[in-house]
Structure formats: structure tokens, C-alpha cells
N, C-alpha and C positions, 0 to 999 in steps of 0.2 A: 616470527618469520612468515613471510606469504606463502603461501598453501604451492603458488605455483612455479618457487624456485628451490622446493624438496621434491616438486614432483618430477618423473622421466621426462625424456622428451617424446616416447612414444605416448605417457598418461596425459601431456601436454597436448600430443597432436588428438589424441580419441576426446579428448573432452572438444575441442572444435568442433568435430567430424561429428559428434554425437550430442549435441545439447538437449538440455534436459527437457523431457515430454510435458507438454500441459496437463496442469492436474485435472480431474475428472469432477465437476459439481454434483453428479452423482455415488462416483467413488466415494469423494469426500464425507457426503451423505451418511452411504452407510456405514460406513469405516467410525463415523463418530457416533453413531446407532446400535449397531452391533457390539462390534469390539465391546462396549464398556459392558452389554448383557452379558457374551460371552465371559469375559472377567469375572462379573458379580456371579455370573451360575454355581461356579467352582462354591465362591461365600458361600450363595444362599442352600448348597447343599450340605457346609457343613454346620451353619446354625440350625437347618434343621435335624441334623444329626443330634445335636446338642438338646434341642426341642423335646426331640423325641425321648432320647434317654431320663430326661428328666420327668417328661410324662410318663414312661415307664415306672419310674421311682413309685410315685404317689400312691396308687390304688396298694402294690404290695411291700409298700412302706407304714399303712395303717396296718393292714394286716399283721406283719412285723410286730410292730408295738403292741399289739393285742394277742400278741403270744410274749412279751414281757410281760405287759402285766400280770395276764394267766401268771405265768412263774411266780412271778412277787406275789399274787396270792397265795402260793403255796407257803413262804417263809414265815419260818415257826421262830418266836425268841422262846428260849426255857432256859428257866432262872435254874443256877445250882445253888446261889445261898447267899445269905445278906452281903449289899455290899461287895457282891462278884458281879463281872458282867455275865451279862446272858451269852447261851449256846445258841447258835446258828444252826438251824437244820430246814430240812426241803422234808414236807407233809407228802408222802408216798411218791417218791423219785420215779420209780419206777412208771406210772401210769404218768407223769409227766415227759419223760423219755419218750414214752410210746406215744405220747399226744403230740409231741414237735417232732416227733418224726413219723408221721400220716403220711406225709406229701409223697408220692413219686416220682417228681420231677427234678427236687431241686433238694437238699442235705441241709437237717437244719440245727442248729448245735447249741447249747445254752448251758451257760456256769454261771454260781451262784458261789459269791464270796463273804466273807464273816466282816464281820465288827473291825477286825484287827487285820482283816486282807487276806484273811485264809482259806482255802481253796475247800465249798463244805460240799456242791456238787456237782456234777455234769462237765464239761469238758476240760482239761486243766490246761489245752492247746491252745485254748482260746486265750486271744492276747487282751489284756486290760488298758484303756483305753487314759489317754494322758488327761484330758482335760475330765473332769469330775463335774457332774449334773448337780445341781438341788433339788430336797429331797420332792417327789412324785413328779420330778422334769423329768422328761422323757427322750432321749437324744439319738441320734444316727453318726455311724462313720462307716468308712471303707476299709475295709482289712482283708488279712488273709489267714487264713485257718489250712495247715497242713499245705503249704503252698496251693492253693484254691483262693481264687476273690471272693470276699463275702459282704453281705451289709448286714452291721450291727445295730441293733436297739438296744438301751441298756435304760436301767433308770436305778435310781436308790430309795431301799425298800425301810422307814424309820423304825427306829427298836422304841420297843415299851418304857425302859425308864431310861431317858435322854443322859442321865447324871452319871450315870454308869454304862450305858452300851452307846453305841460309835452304828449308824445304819450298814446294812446290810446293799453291798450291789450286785444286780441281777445284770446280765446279758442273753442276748440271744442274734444267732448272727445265723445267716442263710446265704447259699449259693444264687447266682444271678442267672439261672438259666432262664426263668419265664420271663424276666426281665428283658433277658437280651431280645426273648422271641418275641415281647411286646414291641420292645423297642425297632425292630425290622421289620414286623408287622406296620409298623406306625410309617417309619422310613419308606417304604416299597408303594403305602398308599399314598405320601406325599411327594415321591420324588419321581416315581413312576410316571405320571400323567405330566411330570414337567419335559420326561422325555418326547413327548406328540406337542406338548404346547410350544416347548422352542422352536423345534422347527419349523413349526406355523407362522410362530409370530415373524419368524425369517421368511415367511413368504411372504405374510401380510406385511412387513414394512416394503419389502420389493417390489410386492405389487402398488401399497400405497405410494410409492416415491417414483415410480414408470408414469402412475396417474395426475402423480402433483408435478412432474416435470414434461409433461405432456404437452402446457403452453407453453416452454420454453421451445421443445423442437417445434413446434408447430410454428414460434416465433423465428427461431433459424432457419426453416422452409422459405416460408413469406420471404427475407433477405436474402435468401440464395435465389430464387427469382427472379429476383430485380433486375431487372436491364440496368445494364452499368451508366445508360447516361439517366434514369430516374433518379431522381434526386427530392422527390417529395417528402414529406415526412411521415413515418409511420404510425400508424394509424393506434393510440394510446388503450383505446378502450378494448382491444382484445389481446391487451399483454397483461399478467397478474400485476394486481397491487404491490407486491415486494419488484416487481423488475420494471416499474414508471418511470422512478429516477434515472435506470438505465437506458430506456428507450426515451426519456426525455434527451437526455445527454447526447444518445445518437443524433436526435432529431435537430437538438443545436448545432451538432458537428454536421449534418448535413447540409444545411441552412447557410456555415459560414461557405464550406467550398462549394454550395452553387453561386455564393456570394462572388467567391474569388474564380472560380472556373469561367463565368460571367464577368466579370473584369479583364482574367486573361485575355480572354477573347473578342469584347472592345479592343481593349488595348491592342491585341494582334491584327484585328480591320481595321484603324487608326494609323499603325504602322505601315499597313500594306500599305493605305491608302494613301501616305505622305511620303511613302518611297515609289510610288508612281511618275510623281511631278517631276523628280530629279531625273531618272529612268526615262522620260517619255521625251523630256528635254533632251538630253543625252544621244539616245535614238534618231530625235528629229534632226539635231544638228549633224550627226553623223550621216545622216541619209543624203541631208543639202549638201551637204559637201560632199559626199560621192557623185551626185546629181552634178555639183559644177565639177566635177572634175571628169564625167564621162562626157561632159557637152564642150568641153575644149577648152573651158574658161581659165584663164591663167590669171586672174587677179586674186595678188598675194594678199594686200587686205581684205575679201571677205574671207579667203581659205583662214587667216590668221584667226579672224574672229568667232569662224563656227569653233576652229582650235580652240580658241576661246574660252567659247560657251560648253564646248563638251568639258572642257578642263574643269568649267565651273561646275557642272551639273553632279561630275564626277565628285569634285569636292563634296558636293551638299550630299550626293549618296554617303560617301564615305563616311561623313559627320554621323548622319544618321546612323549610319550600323552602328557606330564606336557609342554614340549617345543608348541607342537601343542592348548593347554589352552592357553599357553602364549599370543602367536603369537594371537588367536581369544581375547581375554585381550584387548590385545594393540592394535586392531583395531575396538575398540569399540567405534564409534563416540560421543555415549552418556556419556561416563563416561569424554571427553576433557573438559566437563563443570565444573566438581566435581571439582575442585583445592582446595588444600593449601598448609601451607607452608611446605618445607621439608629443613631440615636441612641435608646438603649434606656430610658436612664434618663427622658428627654423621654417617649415613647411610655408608657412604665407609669406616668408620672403623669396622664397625659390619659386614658388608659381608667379608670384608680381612679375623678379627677373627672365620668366619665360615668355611673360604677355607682354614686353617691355618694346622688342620690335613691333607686335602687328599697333600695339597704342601708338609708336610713332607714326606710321604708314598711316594713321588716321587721326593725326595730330590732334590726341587725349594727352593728356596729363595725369600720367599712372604715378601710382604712389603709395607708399606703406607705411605707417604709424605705431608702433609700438616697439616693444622692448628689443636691442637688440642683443643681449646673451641668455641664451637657453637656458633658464634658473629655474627652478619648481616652479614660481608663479604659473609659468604658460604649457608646464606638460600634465598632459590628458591620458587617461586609458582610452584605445577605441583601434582602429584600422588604419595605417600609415598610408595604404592605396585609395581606399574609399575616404578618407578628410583628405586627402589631394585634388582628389575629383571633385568635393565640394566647393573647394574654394578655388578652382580651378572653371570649373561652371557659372560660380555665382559671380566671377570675373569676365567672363565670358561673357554672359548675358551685360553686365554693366556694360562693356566695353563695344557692344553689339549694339546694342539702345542710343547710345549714348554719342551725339553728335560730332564733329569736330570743333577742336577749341574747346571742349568739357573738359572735367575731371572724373576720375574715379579712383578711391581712396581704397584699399586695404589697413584694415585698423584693429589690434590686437590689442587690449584692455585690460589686465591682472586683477582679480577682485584685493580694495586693499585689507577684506577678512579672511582673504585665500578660502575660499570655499569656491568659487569658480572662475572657469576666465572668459571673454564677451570676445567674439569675433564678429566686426561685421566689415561691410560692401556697402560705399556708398560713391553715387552716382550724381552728375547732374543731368541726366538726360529725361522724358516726357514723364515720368513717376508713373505711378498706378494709382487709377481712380481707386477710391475705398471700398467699394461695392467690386471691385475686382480682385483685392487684395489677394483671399483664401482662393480663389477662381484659377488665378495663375498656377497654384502647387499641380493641377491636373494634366496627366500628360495631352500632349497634345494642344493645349487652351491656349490660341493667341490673343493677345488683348486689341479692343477694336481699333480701329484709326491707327494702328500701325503696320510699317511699310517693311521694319526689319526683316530681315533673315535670318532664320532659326528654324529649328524644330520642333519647338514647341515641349521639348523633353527634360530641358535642361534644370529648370526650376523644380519638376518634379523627381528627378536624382536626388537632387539639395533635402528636399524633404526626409524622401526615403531613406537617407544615409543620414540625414538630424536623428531620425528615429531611433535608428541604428542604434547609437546615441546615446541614449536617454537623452534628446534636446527637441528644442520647438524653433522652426524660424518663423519671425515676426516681420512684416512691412512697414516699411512708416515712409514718410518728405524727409527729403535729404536735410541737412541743418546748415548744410554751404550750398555756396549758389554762387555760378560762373562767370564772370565777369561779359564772357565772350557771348556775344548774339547767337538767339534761336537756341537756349539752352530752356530747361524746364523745369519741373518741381523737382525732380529728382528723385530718387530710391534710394533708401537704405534698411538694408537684411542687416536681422540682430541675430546670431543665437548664442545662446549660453552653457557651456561642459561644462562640467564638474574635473576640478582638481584630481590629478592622480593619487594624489597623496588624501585628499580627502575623501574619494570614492573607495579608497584600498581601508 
């Protein structure tokens, strides 16, 4: 289920109202710096705990076992009589007692068990230990003695005649107080100086990441600077090696919109300049004719004619603006997204039937060639307004060039492996030199030695909307040719779409 038809409509409106903040390249930073120390501190403070305890162990864990052995030297076997086992006994208990327990810190306890597991001296509290040593192995465990933790040494002490006695084992276990005070002693030296050292190293990474991020604001300075119409490229060698790619990148993006900002703006004094003529015309006629009509003049034919020519002028502006909508239309990046499907063959027979009057008025010989029911062959994905204008245009233009008594053809083509379909315009009027071909797509470029009327826009809409596309239009000599005089090589525009069906 989407996230934003469980949420309110108040959590609805605040996530608008509120989009989420840009992350921090320094935040970032630390957060993946820190954090993970902070984390590991906790660890490394309990392996060193662990460390330490262990290092505790050692020094008074030989010790330990060298108050077992003591013990074990004490153990006496005494034979009572052939063929019996030996008696178990401890050689002067007493000054053994008093010897293991010297210490004043810590309680030290020690039994000594028979052949058969019987209890011969020293503490009977003392618990006997599961796993069993070999003989003069010397072992450790943790236990407890009268609810008290203690560490145990223990080892097995061997009797005189193997055949008949069973060894003798000896224990001795001690409280863990110096242990512990080792071990906190140990602790307090190692974990103490970590307390000054993290919070340093939290300085010193802060400080080091202010300094290593240093050319970066110094490089968002330099940018904020910039006068908005600079458009140079920045200058590579005083941004760090890791952010080249980045300031390369900018410097391409720079490059292209001084490209296009530079285009616009031909293009915009081109416009001005070719909606002047129409304007200046328009103006002049109007003024003559106010002139004869303040000087008394009453002849209806030139008044008719300056009507005329403003009517004309009017047109050629108008042409222009709608051609100059277009051209801004079809360079609209946003709308390349909008597709569907257009059914081509439909479309270029409804523009033919729209050019059908002015091609008589200029007795052309208009016409359309291809399929007439709209079947997969000829639908396209693309813009149903923008391929109207194309071939609306490249009609235009034919029928504008193109003398009387010519022809000019619309001709829709089905590829027969359905992978695309060919639309072209062909004309018989003066063609286009070869060396003009590409020249024409620019807005504005009249070709020379002609006398038409145009703007000069038309052919470059066609492009710009082929684009659109994914198409190319190509030029080539018409492949008919007019029966009727003063006709020429002729034009014919190819482009090519891709099937709906095989672009989806």
C-alpha cells in the first residue's frame, strides 16, 4: 500500500509544506567518523576489562600453584601392612595452615584428599573439582568456598606403590581480592587516558574535516560571486582532486547554456529583425493612406491597395508570431515526456484536406499517397499537435516554392518489417542545391535566388519536432517531375518513426 494513501491529509499537507532538508557533506562526515568510535568505545572498554582480569590471573596464579605444590610436598603415604593400601596423612598440618594463611589480604584454604577420596586435611568446605588432572598436572578453576569466589590450584600428588595406592589430591583455593585490585588498578591505567584521548580525537577529526573541507566552501564562495551573466568556466586547479569531476561537470553545464543562451539570443535579434519588414510595411502603408485621405484623395483603387498591402503585411506578421509559438512549442523539453499515440496516416490526410483550397488558388496539384485505414502500420508514439505542425509546415513550404502548374505529394509509406513508417513531401518546385541541404534546417536561412515568401522558420520547426522524435529529416530531388513549364528539380523531405507498437 503507498505510504501516502495511509497517511492524514494533515501528514499529506506537512510533508509538502515541509520537504526534507539537504544532507550535510560534513554531517555526513562525521556521523560516519564518529558514530562508529563512539559504538566501538563501549567494546573496547569491555575487552579491556577482560584483558585486564586475565592479566590479573597470572602473576598470582603461579603463586597459587606454588602453595600446591608446597602442600603436596607435605603428603606422607604410610604403609600399614602387605598388600594394604597406604594411609594418607599431611607431615605437620599445622605449620602448613599457618603457612597458607600469612596473607592479610585475601583467605587462603587448602584440602588434601586420600587414595579412596577421603577427606585427610584442611578444609572439608572445599568443593572437589569434576574434571581430574594427571599425575604432577597442575590445574585452575573458579569456585566458591562458603559462599565466597575463589581460585583453585589443585594437582595429584602419586603414592609409593602404584599396585595398591590410588594418588593423593591436593587443593588450594584463595579469595580474589588482590586480584580484583590488580585488575582495577590495570583498568583505571588503561581506560582512564581514553577518557582525554576521545575527546580529542573528536576535536581533532573536527578540526581536520573544517580544514579538509575548506576548498570546498572557498569553492561555493568563488560561485556565489559570479555575476549571473558569467558564464566562464571555473577555474580546475584550485578545487581538490576528489571534486574535478564535479567542477568539470559544472564547467560542461556551463559551456552548454552559454551555448544555448547564445542561440537564444541570435535567434531572438533574427526574429526581431524579420518581424520588422512586415511592421515597417504595415506602418508605411498605413500612414499613405491616411496621407491620401487627409489630401482629399478619393481614389478607391489605391485606398483598396494600400488595404491591400496592410492586409498583407498583417498576414506575414501574424505568420511569424504563430511560426515563432511553434518553433518555442517544439523546444519545449517538458512536453517530450507527454506521448501518445498518433495515428499518421489520419493526420496527413486532414492537413492535405486543409491546404486543398490555398493549392487551388495557386493551381498546385495537391495530393496524398498512402494507406487509407488507420491500422498499426502507420501509428506512432509522439505529440498529435507538434506532427501536425510538421507536416503542416513541410506542406507549407512545398506549396510556397513551388510554382503553378506543379505538384506536391504527401506520401505515407508502412515499413513492410513494421519496424517504422516513412513520411515524406515532395515537391516540384526549384529543389535545394546540396551544399544548402543542412543550411536550410536553420532558423531564419533563406536559400539564395529565391523570391518566396516565408519566414525562414518553417523548416527549422520540422527539425526541431523530428527531434522530438527520435527522427532525422533528410533532403534529396524530387523522383517526379511536372509536366507543366518553369518547374524544377524538386524537393523531397524523408523522415522516419518508429512504430508504436515497436517502440512500446
Amino acid at each position: 500500500m503507498p505510504i501516502a494513501s495511509a497517511a492524514s491529509p494533515e501528514g499529506r499537507l506537512k510533508l509538502r509544506l515541509f520537504p526534507p532538508e539537504p544532507r550535510s557533506l560534513f554531517g555526513e562526515i562525521v556521523d560516519w567518523m564518529l558514530v562508529p568510535l563512539l559504538l566501538l568505545w563501549p567494546l573496547s572498554l569491555a575487552l579491556t576489562y577482560v584483558a585486564a582480569e586475565r592479566l590479573a590471573h597470572q602473576p598470582f596464579d603461579r603463586e597459587l600453584g606454588e602453595m600446591a605444590r608446597a602442600v603436596a610436598r607435605q603428603v606422607v603415604f604410610e604403609r600399614v601392612g602387605p598388600d594394604m593400601p597406604s594411609r594418607v596423612s599431611l607431615r605437620q598440618p599445622e605449620i602448613t595452615a599457618s603457612m597458607l594463611h600469612a596473607d592479610d589480604t585475601d583467605r587462603v584454604y587448602f584440602r588434601v584428599l586420600g587414595a579412596r577420596g577421603e577427606h585427610v586435611a584442611g578444609d572439608s568446605e572445599l568443593p572437589v573439582p569434576d574434571e581430574q588432572p594427571a599425575l604432577h598436572e597442575l590445574l585452575f578453576h573458579d569456585d566458591q568456598v562458603h559462599g565466597e569466589p575463589v581460585r583453585v590450584a589443585y594437582l595429584r600428588v602419586p603414592a609409593l606403590d602404584k599396585r595398591t595406592d590410588a594418588p593423593a589430591l591436593v587443593l588450594v583455593a584463595e579469595t580474589l581480592g588482590k586480584r580484583s585490585r590488580l585488575a582495577a588498578e590495570i583498568i583505571k591505567g588503561v581506560i582512564f587516558p581514553q577518557y582525554v584521548i576521545l575527546p580529542l580525537a573528536v576535536v581533532l577529526v573536527w578540526f581536520a574535516l573544517e580544514r579538509g573541507l575548506a576548498p570546498l566552501n572557498e569553492l561555493q564562495q568563488r560561485i556565489r560571486r559570479r555575476h549571473s551573466e558569467d558564464l566562464s568556466p571555473i577555474d580546475e586547479r584550485d578545487a581538490p582532486l576528489e571534486v574535478a569531476p564535479l567542477v568539470q561537470a559544472i564547467n560542461e553545464l556551463l559551456a552548454r547554456l552559454d551555448r544555448s543562451i547564445g542561440a537564444q539570443k541570435h535567434f531572438l535579434a533574427d526574429a526581431a529583425h524579420q518581424l520588422k519588414t512586415p511592421l515597417a510595411g504595415l506602418r508605411t502603408q498605413a500612414e499613405l493612406a491616411q496621407r491620401e485621405i487627409d489630401a482629399g484623395q478619393q481614389d478607391a483603387r489605391a485606398l483598396k491597395r494600400s488595404l491591400q498591402q496592410i492586409a498583407h503585411a498583417s498576414q506575414r506578421a501574424a505568420h511569424m508570431v504563430n511560426q515563432l509559438l511553434a518553433m518555442a512549442h517544439a523546444d519545449d523539453k517538458a512536453s517530450a515526456v507527454r506521448l501518445q499515440e498518433v495515428r499518421l496516416a489520419r493526420l496527413a490526410r486532414e492537413v492535405v484536406r486543409d491546404f486543398v483550397p490555398r493549392a487551388m488558388d495557386k493551381r498546385i496539384d495537391l495530393g496524398y499517397e498512402g494507406p487509407e485505414d488507420d491500422d498499426g502500420a502507420t501509428r506512432i508514439l509522439g505529440q498529435p499537435l507538434l506532427m501536425r505542425e510538421l507536416i503542416r509546415n513541410l506542406v507549407d513550404n512545398a506549396l510556397r516554392y513551388t510554382p503553378g502548374g506543379g505538384v506536391v505529394t504527401v506520401r505515407v509509406t508502412p515499413d513492410p518489417f513494421g519496424q517504422v513508417v516513412v513520411l515524406q513531401v515532395e515537391d516540384t518546385g526549384p529543389g535545394i542545391a546540396e551544399g544548402e541541404r543542412e543550411l536550410v534546417f536553420r532558423p531564419f536561412y533563406r536559400a539564395l535566388d529565391n523570391e518566396a515568401d516565408g519566414s525562414g522558420l518553417g523548416l527549422a520547426i520540422v527539425k526541431e519536432i523530428a527531434t522530438r522524435h527520435d527522427s532525422t529529416v533528410t533532403v534529396g530531388e524530387a523522383r517526379v517531375r511536372a509536366a507543366a513549364p518553369g518547374q524544377g528539380p524538386g524537393a523531397l523531405f524523408t523522415l522516419r518513426f518508429a512504430l508504436a507498437a515497436a517502440a512500446g
